[in-house]
C-alpha positions as CSV (number, residue, x, y, z in Angstrom):
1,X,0.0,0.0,0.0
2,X,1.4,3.3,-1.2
3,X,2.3,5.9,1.9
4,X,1.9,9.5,1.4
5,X,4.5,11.9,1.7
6,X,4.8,14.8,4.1
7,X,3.5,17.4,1.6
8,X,0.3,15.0,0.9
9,X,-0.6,13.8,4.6
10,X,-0.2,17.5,5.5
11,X,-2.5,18.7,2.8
12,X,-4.8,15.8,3.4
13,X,-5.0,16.8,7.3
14,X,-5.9,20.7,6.7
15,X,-8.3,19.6,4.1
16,X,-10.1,17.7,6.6
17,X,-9.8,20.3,9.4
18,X,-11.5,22.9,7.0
19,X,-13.8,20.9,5.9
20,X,-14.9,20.0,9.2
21,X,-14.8,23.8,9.8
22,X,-17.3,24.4,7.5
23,X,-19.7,21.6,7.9
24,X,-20.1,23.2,11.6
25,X,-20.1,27.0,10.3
26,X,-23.5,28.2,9.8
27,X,-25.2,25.7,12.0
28,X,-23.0,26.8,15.1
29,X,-23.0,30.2,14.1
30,X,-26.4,30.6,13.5
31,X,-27.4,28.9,16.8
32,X,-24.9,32.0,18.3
33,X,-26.8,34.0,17.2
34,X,-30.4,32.6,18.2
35,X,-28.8,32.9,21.4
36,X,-27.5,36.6,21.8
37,X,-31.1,37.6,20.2
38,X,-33.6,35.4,22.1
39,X,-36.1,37.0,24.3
40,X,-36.8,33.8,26.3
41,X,-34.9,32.8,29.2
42,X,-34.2,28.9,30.3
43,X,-35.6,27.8,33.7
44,X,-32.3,26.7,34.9
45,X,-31.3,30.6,34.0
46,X,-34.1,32.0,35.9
47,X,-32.9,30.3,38.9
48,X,-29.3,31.7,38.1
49,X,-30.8,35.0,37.8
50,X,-32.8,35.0,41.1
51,X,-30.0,33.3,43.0
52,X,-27.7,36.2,41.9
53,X,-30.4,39.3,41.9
54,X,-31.0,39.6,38.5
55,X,-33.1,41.5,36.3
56,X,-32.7,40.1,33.3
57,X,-34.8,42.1,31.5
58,X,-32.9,45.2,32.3
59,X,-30.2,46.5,30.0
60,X,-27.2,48.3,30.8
61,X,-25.3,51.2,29.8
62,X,-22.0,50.7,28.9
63,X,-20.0,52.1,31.9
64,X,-22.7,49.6,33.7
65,X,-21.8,46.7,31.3
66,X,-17.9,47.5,31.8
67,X,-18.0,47.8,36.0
68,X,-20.3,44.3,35.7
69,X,-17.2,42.7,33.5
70,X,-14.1,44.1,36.2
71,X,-16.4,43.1,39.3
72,X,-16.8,39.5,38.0
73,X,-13.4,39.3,37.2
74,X,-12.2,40.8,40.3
75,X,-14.0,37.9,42.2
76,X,-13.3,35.3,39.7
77,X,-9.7,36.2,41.0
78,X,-10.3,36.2,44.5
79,X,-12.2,32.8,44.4
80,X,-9.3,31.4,42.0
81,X,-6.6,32.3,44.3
82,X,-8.6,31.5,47.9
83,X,-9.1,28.0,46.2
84,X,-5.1,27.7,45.5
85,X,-4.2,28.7,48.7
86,X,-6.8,26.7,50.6
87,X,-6.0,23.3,48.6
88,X,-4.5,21.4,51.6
89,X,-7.8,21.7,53.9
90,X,-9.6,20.9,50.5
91,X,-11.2,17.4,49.7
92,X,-9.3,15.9,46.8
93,X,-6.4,17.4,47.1
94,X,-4.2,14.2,46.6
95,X,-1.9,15.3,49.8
96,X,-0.5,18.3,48.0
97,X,-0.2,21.6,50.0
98,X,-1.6,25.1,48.8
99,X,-0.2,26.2,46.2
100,X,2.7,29.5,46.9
101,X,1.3,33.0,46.8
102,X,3.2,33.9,43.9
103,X,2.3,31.4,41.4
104,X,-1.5,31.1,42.9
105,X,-1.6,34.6,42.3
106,X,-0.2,34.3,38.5
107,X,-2.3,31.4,37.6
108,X,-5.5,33.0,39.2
109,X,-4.7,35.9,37.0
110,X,-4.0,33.5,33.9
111,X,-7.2,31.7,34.1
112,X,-9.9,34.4,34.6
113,X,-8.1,36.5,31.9
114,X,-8.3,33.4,29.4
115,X,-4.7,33.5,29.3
116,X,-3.7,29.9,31.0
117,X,-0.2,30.6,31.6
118,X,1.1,28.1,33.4
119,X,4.2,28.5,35.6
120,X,4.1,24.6,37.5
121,X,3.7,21.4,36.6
122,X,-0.1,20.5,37.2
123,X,-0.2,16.7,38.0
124,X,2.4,17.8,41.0
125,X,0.7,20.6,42.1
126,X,-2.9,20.7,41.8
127,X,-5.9,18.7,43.0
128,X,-8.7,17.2,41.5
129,X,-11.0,19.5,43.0
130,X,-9.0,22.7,42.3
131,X,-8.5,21.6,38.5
132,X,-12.2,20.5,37.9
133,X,-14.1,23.1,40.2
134,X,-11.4,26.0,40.3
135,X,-9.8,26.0,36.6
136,X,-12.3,24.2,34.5
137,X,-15.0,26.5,35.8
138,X,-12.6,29.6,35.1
139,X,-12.4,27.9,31.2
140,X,-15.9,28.4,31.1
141,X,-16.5,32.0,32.5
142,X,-13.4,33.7,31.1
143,X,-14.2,32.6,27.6
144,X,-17.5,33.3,28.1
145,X,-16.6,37.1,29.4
146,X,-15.0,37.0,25.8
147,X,-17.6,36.5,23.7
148,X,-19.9,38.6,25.9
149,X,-18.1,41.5,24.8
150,X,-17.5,40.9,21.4
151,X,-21.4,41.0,21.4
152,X,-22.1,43.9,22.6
153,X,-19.7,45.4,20.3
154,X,-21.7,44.3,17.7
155,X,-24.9,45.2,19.6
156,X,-23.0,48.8,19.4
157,X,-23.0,48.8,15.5
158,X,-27.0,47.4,15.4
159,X,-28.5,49.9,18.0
160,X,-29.2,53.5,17.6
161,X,-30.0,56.2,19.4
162,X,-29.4,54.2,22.4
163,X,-27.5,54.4,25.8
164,X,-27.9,50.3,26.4
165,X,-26.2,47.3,24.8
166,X,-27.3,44.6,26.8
167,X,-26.9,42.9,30.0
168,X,-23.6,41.5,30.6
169,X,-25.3,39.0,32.9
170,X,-27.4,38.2,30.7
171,X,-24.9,37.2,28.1
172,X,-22.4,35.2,30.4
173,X,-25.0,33.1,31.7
174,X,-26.2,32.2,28.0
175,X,-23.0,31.7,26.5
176,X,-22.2,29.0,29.4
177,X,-25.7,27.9,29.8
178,X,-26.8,27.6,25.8
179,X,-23.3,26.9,24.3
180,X,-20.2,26.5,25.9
181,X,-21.8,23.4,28.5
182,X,-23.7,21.5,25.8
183,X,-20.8,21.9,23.5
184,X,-18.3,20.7,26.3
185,X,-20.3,17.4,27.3
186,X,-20.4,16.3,23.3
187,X,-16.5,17.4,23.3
188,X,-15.3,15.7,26.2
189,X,-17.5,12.2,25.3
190,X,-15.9,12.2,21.7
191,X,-12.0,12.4,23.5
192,X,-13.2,9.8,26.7
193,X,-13.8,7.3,23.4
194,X,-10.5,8.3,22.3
195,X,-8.8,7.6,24.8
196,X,-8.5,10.6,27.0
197,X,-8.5,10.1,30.3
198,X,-11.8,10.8,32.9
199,X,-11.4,9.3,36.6
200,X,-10.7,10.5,40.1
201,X,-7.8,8.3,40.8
202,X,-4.4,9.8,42.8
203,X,-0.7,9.5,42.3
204,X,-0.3,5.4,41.6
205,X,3.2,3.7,41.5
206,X,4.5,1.5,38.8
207,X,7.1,-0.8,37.2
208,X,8.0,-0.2,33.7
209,X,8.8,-2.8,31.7
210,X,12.5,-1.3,32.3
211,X,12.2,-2.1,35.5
212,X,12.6,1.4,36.6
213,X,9.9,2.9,39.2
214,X,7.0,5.5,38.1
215,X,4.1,7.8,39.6
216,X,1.3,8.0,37.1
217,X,-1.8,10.7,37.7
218,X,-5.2,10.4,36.5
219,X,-8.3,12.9,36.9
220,X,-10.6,14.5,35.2
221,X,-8.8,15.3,32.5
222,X,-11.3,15.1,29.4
223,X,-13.7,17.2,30.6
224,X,-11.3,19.6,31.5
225,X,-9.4,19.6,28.1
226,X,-13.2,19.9,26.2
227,X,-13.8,23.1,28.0
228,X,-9.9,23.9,27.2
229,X,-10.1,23.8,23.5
230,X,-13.0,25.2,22.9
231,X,-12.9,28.1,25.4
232,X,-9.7,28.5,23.5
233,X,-8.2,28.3,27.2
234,X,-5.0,26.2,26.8
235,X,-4.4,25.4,30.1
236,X,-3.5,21.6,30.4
237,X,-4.5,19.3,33.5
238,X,-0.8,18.1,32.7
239,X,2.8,19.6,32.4
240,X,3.2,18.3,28.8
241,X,-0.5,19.6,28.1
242,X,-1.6,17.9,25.0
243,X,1.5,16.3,24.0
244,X,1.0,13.7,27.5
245,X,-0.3,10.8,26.1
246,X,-3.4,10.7,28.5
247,X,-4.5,14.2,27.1
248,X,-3.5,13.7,23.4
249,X,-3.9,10.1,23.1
250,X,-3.6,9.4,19.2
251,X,-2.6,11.9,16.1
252,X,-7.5,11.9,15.2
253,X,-7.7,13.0,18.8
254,X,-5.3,15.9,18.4
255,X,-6.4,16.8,15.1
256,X,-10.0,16.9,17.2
257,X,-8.4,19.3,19.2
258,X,-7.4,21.6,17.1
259,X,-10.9,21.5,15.4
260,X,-12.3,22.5,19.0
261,X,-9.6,25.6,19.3
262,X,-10.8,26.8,15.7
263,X,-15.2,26.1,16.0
264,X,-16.4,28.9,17.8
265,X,-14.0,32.0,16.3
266,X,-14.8,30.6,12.6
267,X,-18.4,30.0,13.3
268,X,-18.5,33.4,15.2
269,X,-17.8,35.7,12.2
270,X,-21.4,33.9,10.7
271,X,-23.2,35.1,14.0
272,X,-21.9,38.5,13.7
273,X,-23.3,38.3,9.8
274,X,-26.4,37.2,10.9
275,X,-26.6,39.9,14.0
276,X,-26.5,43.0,11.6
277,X,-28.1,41.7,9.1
278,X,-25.4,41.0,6.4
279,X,-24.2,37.8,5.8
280,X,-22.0,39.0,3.0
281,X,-19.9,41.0,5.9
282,X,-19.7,38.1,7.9
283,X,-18.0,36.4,5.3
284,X,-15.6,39.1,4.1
285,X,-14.9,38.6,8.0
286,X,-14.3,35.1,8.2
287,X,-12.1,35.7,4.8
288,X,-9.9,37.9,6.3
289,X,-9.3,35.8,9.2
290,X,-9.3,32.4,7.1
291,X,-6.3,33.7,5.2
292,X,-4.1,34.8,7.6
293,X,-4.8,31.2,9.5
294,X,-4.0,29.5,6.1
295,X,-1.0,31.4,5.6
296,X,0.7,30.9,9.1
297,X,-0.4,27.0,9.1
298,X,1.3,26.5,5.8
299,X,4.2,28.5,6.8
300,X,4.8,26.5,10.1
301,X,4.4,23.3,8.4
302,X,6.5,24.1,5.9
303,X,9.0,25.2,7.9
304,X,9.0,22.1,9.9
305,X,8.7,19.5,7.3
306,X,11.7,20.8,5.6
307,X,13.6,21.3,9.3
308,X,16.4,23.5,8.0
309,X,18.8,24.0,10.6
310,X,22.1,21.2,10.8
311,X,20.4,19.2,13.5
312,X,17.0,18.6,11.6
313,X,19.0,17.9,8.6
314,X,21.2,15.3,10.0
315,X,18.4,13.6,11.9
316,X,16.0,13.8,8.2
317,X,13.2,15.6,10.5
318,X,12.3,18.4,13.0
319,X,11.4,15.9,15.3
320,X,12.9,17.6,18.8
321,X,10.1,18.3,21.0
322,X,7.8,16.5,18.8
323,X,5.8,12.9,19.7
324,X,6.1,11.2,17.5
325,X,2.5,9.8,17.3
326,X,2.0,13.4,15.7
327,X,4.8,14.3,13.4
328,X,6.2,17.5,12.1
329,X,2.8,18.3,9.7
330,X,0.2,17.3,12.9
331,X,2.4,19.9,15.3
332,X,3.0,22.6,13.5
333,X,-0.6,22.6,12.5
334,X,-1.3,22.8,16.5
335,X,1.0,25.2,16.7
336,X,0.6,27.6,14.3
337,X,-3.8,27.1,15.2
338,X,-3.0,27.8,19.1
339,X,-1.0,30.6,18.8
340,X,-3.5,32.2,15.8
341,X,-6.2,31.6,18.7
342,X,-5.7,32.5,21.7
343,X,-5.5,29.1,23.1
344,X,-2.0,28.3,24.2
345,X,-2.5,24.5,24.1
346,X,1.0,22.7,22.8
347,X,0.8,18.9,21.2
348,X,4.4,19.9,20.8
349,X,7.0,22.0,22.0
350,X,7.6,25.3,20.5
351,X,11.0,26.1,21.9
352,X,12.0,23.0,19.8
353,X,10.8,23.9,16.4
354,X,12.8,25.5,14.0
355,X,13.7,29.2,13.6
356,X,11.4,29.8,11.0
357,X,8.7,27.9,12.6
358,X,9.2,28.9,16.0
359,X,8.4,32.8,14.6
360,X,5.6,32.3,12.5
361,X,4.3,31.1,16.2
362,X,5.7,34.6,18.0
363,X,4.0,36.5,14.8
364,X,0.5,35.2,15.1
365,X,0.1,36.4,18.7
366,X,1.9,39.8,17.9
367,X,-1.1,40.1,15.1
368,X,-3.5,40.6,18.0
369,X,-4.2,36.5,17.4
370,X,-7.4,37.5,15.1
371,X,-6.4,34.4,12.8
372,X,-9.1,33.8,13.9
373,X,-8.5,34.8,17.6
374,X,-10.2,33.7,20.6
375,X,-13.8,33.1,21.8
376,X,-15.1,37.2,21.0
377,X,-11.9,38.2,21.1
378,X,-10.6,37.7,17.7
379,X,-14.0,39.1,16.3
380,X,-13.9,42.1,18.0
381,X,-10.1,42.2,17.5
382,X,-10.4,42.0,14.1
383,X,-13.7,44.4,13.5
384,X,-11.5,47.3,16.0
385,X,-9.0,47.0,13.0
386,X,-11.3,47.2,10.2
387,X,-12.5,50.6,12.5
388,X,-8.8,51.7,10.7
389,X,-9.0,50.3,7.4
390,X,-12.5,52.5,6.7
391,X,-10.4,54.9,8.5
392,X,-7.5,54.5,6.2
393,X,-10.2,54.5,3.2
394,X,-12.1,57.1,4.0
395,X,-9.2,59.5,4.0
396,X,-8.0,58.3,0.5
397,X,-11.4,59.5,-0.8
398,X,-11.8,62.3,1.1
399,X,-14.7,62.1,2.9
400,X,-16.0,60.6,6.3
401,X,-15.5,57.0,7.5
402,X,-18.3,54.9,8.3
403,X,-18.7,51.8,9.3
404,X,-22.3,49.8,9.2
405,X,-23.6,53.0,9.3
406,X,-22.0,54.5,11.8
407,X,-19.1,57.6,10.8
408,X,-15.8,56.7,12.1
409,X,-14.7,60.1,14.3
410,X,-12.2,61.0,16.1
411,X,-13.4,59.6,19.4
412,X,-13.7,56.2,17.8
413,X,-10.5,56.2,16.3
414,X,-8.7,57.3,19.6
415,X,-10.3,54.5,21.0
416,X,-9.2,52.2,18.6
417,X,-6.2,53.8,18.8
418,X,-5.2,53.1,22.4
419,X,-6.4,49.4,21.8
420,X,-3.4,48.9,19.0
421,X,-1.1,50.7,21.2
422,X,-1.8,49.2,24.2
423,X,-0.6,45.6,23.9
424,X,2.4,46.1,21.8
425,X,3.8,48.6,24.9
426,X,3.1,46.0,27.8
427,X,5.1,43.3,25.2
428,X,7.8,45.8,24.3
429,X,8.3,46.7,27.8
430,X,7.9,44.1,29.7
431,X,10.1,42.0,27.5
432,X,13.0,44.9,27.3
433,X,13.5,45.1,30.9
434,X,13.9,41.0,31.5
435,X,16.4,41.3,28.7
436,X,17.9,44.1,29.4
437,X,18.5,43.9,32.9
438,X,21.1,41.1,34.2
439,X,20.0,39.8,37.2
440,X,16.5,39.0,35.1
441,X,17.7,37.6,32.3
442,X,20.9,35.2,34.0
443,X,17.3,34.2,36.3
444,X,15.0,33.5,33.7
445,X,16.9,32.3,29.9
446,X,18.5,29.1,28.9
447,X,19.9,29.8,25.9
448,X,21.5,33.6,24.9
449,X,21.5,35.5,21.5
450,X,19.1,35.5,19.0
451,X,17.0,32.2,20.3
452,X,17.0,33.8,23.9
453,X,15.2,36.9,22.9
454,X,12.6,34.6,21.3
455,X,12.1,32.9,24.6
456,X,11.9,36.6,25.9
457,X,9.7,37.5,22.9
458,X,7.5,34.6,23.0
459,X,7.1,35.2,27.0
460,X,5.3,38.5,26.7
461,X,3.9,38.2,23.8
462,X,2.0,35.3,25.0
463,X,1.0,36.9,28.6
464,X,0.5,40.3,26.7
465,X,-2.2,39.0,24.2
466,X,-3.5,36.4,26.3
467,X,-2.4,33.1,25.0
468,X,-0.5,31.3,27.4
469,X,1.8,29.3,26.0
470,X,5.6,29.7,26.0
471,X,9.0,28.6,24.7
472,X,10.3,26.2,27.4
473,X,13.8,27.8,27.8
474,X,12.0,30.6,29.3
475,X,12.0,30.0,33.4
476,X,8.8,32.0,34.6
477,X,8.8,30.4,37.7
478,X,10.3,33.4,40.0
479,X,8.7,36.1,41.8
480,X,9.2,39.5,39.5
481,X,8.3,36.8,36.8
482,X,4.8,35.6,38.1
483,X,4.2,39.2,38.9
484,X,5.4,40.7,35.5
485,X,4.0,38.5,33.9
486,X,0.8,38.6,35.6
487,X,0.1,42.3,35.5
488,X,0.6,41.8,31.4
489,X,-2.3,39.2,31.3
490,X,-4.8,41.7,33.4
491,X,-3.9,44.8,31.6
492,X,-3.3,42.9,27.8
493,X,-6.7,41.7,29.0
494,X,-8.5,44.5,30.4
495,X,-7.4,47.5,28.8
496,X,-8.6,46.5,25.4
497,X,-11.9,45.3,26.9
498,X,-13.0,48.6,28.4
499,X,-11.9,50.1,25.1
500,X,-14.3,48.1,22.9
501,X,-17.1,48.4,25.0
502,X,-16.3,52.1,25.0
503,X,-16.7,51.9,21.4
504,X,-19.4,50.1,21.8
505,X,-21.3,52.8,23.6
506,X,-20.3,55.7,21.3
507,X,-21.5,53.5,18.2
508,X,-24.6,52.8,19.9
509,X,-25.7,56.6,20.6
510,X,-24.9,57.5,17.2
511,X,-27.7,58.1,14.2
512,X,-27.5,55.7,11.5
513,X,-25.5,56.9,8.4
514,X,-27.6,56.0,4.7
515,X,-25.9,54.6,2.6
516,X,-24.2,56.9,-0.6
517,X,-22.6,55.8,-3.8
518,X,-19.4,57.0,-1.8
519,X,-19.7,54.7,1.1
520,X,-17.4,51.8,1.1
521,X,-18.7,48.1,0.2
522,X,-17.7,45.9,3.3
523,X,-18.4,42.8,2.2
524,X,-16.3,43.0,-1.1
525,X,-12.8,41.0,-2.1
526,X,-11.6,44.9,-2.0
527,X,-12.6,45.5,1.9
528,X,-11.3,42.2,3.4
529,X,-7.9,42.9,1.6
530,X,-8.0,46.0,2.8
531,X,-8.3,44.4,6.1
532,X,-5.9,42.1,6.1
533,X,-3.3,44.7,4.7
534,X,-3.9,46.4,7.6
535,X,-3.9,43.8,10.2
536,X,0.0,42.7,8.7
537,X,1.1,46.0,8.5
538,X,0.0,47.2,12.0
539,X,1.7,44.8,13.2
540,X,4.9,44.9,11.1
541,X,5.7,48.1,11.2
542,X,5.5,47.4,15.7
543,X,7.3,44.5,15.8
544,X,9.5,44.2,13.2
545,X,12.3,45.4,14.7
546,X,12.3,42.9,17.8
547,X,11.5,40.2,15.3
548,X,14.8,40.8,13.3
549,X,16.8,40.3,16.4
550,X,15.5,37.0,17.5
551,X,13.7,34.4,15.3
552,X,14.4,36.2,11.7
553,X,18.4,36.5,12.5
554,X,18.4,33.1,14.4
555,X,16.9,32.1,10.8
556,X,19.2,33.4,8.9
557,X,22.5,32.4,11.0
């Protein structure tokens, strides 16, 4: 029987993926939507609501809607880290003590901001109870927050004439209630037939068939790595995360995995279609965002098929770092899908891929990971920089920007401004003073030169934009590093969320703009170029320096 190459068995992959992709588009997508529009609320909702003092009915403004999303989040913290700290007087805990201040702190941070940075090894260091009823349940709310705003946001461009744009309650109990839950129990079902594991066993003790002595961990792992994927969370019950063979069992059940990461921000550019009323936008959308994703998996797989580099070339692969059950195409496929999210899942380890590979991976999360980006958050991402490209366009012509019939002033574009600026000079920053400064970098890099300020790099831009994974030379587990680190993921998180739903209120209180022969199509081949253009160049023209010192001169040496 003939066996396909590389090049084919890659191709053959991605052509499943995307076909998947799009069997689930319109029907997820279109549920979404149903969702964010219904006037009826579920009984088991109504109880939420009462529990919690709820009016459900009532709408807010959006100075309302933003305090609702800080306050939860503020909690969501405090409840996180109390858990963490607490683990040892905590049934389930499998003996282990609470977790230190410093990294309960970070990873309480990293899971409420969807960022899942994970400085400890998590079959050593967490309980059952803490990983099922403490993380998971952060998985579930934090992507949920997500998509909550990227809602209202569009709820912004819909309304008119209006102070409201929903109910932030309102929308974080649906999204978990309506679509993230149901989703989760089919997920975690079709990986428990894989083979993923789902118990409540502790530590157990072994013989290999070396002879040699080993502690193997189960728990409930599937469940968690459902909500995980397609929360685009990333945050794995295990140290090796989805390259441990009990949460990436075989190469279908990764591929699944990836299709989870990629469901919701593909299906979500069809609800956002459907919400104002032009399906044609949504599409130029999803275009836009299927393009750069395309372009950055064929780049990383490429790179890492052909493994240039004399180590890759004298073993015949790129195989360091990788399982083999998975191969170079099935990795850097993960890799290059879970940094264009804003998962932060690894099947594979990104310190270990090649140059060329390794920043394609450091590029998608520098692009404000709208490839397609997370749950909401690549949607709104991406619409915030199609704000500039009407901008851009409507200064070419000469006359006013508008956008789904709303003008484009200068209060919008300052706030759309501020949101561009305001990641790249956490990541800049943070990632200048832990190279620049000795004591910080002899603390926290393996390797020097070009491939250690791509661990440095990779390190901020991943806490920065909310990702969460990392380049495993990197050492994060210090003090000034949890702490660094964990301001980035509240203020790379934060600080663009209060400036979309900003926007969001301005566009709402605005009067609708007709429609002139001068107005710019945004559902045409022309707009989503536009778009993308944009979208490389934004974040060129930033980075682009700091990317020719690390992974493009490593590249080239």
């Amino acid at each position: 029987m003939p066996v396909l190459s590389d090049g084919a068995a890659g191709a053959l992959t991605i052509a499943v993926l995307v076909a998947a992709l799009a069997v689930v588009h319109a029907p997820l997508g279109d549920h979404m939507a149903r969702v964010f529009t219904s006037t009826r609320h579920l009984a088991v909702e109504r109880v939420l609501y009462r529990v919690a003092g709820i009016d459900p009915d009532a709408e807010q403004r959006w100075p309302v809607y933003a305090r609702a999303v800080l306050g939860f989040s503020f909690v969501s913290v405090l409840f996180l880290y109390a858990f963490q700290r607490l683990q040892a007087w905590l049934p389930l805990s499998l003996g282990f003590p609470g977790v230190a201040p410093a990294t309960a702190w970070n990873t309480a941070i990293s899971f409420v901001t969807n960022t899942n940075w994970q400085s400890y090894s998590g079959e050593t260091t967490m309980g059952h109870l803490v990983q099922a009823a403490g993380l998971a349940v952060q998985n579930f709310t934090s992507a949920a927050v997500g998509m909550a705003v990227a809602v209202a946001l569009v709820r912004g461009f819909t309304r008119n004439r209006t102070e409201r744009i929903g109910s932030f309650w309102v929308d974080l109990v649906r999204t978990c209630v309506r679509i993230l839950l149901p989703l989760s129990v089919v997920a975690a079902v079709v990986m428990l037939l894989g083979g993923v594991v789902q118990d409540l066993s502790g530590p157990t003790a072994i013989t290999t068939i070396a002879g040699g002595a080993q502690t193997i961990t189960g728990g409930p792992v599937a469940s968690q790595e459902a909500i995980k994927e397609l929360g685009t969370n990333g945050g794995g019950f295990f140290n090796a995360n989805s390259a441990h063979p009990f949460e990436g069992p075989t190469a279908w059940v990764s591929l699944f995995q990836v299709f989870l990461m990629l469901a919701i921000p593909f299906s979500l550019p069809r609800t956002f279609g459907r919400l104002v009323g032009d399906k044609r936008h949504g599409l130029a959308v999803l275009g836009v965002m299927g393009a750069l994703w395309l372009a950055s998996v064929a780049l990383t797989v490429w790179a890492e098929v052909t493994g240039a580099g004399a180590a890759p070339q004298a073993a015949g692969a790129a195989m360091e770092g990788k399982e083999v059950r998975f191969g170079e195409v099935l990795s850097g496929l993960f890799g290059a899908s879970t940094t264009a999210t804003s998962t932060g899942a690894v099947n594979s380890f990104h310190d270990s891929f090649t140059a060329a590979g390794g920043g394609v991976t450091v590029l998608n999360m520098m692009l404000g990971e709208v490839s397609p980006g997370g749950t909401g958050s690549g949607l709104y991402g991406l619409l915030l920089l199609a704000v500039i490209a009407v901008f851009l366009a409507g200064l070419m012509v000469g006359r006013t920007p508008e956008l789904l019939g709303k003008k484009i002033g200068r209060g919008e574009v300052t706030l759309v401004a501020l949101y561009v600026l305001a990641t790249p000079t956490l990541l800049l920053v943070g990632a200048a003073l832990t190279a620049g400064i000795p004591s910080l970098r002899d603390a926290s890099l393996q390797d020097s030169g070009a491939h250690g300020l791509s661990e440095v790099l990779y390190a901020y831009a991943s806490a920065s934009n909310n990702n969460g994974s990392a380049f495993a030379g990197f050492g994060a587990a210090t003090d000034y590093q949890n702490t660094a680190l964990g301001l980035c993921m509240v203020f790379g998180r934060f600080v663009p969320v209060l400036l979309v739903i900003a926007l969001a209120g301005r566009l709402a209180a605005q009067a609708p703009v007709p429609v002139t022969a001068g107005t710019l199509p945004t559902h045409t081949p022309l707009f989503a170029s536009l778009v993308t253009v944009v979208v490389i160049v934004v974040a060129g023209l930033t980075y682009f320096p700091a990317l020719a010192l690390a992974p493009i001169a490593e590249a080239l040496s």
